[in-house]
N, C-alpha and C positions, 0 to 999 in steps of 0.2 A: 475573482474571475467569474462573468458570467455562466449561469449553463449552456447560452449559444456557443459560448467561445468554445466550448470541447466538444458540442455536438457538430460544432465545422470542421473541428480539426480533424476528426475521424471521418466523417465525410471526404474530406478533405484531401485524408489518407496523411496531414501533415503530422506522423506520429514519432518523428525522431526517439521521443523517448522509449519506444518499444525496443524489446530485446525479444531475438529470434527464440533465444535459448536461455537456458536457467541460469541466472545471478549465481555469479563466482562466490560473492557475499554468503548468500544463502544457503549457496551446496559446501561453502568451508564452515561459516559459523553457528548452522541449525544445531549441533548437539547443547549451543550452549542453552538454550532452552527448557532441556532436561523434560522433554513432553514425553508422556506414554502415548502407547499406541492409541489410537481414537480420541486424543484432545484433540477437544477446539480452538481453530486457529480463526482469527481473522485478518483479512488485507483489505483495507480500505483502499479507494480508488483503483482496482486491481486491472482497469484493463481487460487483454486478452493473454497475458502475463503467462506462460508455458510454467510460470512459479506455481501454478495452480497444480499443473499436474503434477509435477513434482512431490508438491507436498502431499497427495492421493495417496503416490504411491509410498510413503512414508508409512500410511497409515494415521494420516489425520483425516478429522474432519473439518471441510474447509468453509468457512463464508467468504463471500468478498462485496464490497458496493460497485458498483459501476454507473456511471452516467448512462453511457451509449449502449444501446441495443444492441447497433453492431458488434460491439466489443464482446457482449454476452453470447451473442449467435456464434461468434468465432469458437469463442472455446468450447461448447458442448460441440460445433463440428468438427472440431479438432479431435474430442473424447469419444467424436461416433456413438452422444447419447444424445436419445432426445427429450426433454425435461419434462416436468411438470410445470408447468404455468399456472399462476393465481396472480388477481389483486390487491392491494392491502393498504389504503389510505393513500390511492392514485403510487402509488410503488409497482413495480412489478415482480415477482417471487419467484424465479428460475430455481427447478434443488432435480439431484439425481441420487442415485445413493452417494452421502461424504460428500456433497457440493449444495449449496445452496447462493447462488447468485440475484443480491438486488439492485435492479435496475432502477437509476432515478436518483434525483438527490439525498448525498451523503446527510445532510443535514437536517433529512425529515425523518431517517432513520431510528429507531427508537430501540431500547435496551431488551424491552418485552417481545420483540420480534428476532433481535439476535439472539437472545438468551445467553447465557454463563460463558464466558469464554477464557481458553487457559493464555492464549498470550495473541500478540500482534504481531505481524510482520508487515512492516510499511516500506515500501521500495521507491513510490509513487506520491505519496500522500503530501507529504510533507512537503517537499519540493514543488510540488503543485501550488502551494499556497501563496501570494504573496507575503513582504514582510507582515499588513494590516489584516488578513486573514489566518495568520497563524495562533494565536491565541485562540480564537474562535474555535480551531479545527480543535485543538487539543483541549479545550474545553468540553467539545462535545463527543469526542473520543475517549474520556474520561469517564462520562456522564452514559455512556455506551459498554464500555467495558469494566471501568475501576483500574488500579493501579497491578495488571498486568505485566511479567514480561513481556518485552517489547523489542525483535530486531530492528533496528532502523538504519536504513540507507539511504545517505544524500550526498549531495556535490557540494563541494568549495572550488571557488573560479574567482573570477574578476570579474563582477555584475556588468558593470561598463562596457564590459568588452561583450554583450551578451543580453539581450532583455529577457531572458525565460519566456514560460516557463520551459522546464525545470529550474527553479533559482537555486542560484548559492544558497546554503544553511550553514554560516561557520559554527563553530564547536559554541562560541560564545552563545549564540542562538540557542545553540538547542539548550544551555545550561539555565538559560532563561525561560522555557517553555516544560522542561521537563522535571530540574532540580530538586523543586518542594517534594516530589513524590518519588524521585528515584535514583540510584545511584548509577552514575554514566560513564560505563568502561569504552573505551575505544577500542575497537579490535584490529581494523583493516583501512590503510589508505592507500589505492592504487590510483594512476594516471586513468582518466575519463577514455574509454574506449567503446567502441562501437559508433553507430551514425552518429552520437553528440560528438562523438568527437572531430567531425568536420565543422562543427560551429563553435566547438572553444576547448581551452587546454584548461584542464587544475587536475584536482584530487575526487574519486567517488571514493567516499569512508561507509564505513561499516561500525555500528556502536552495538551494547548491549548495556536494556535499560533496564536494570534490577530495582521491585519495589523496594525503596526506602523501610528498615526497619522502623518500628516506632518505639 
């Protein structure tokens, strides 16, 4: 997917994937992460995701990447904070205390700029990707974080009945993308609700990707 494609869609306001309010996912399956207070979390592709807040008030600290401006401007007005802005290799570097949002492509993102991170929460990301893009994402989410836990959330549907994005990611998928490095529990599969669900019926699951011993 182009970067025009999602700097329209928000424009656009065509955001079906947003959720007003915090993944069931995530408020049922956060303790399996086993994070202390003040890890670091990252959410690639996060949107304006109210997950952010969430997690604040957990007691983490959060990064996230975002394409859209807009997306970034929502949540700090959301937070009633106003950030600090910087540049950083045409990036943009939104952080307040425990937030740190970068604007601009995921994929210019670099490891020395996120620094150490204790685990991932991807709600977005993944699904985002087409099939021909998804090796790429998690090659450079790899190359970004290391073999982190990982909650991940995606949808299984009937593509057919549905061009994404959000795509289908069946289990088969992820066991292709994730396997060599980690052990993949499923936790949760509910019927697709919210606005996607006036565009199609299946399952959104919930997994936990534990690094693979060695």
């Amino acid at each position: 997917m182009e970067p025009t494609f999602w700097e329209d869609r928000w424009r656009e306001g065509k955001t079906a994937f947003h959720e007003g309010g915090v993944n069931i996912h995530l408020e049922q399956h956060f303790p399996v992460l086993q994070l202390k207070r003040g890890a670091h979390i990252f959410l690639p592709l996060c949107g304006k995701t109210a997950d952010i807040d969430w997690l604040l008030a957990q007691g983490c600290r959060v990064t996230g990447s975002e394409l859209s401006a807009e997306a970034i401007a929502a949540v700090f007005e959301r937070l009633e904070v106003k950030p600090e802005v910087r540049i950083a290799r045409g990036l943009r570097r939104y952080s307040s205390e425990g937030l740190v949002l970068w604007q601009g492509d995921f994929f210019t993102l670099q490891s020395s700029e996120l620094g150490p991170v204790d685990a991932i929460y991807d709600r977005a990301a993944l699904v985002a990707m087409p099939p021909g893009m998804r090796s790429g994402y998690v090659a450079h989410l790899r190359r970004l974080s290391g073999a982190v836990p990982q909650l991940l959330v995606t949808y299984d549907y009937d593509q057919t009945r549905m061009e994404g994005p959000p795509f289908a990611v069946p289990e088969a998928d992820i066991r292709v993308h994730y396997a060599d490095a980690f052990e993949i529990d499923s936790l949760t599969s509910v019927n697709i609700y919210g606005p996607l669900a006036d565009r199609c019926s299946g399952k959104e699951q919930s997994w936990y990707l534990r690094p693979a011993l060695d």
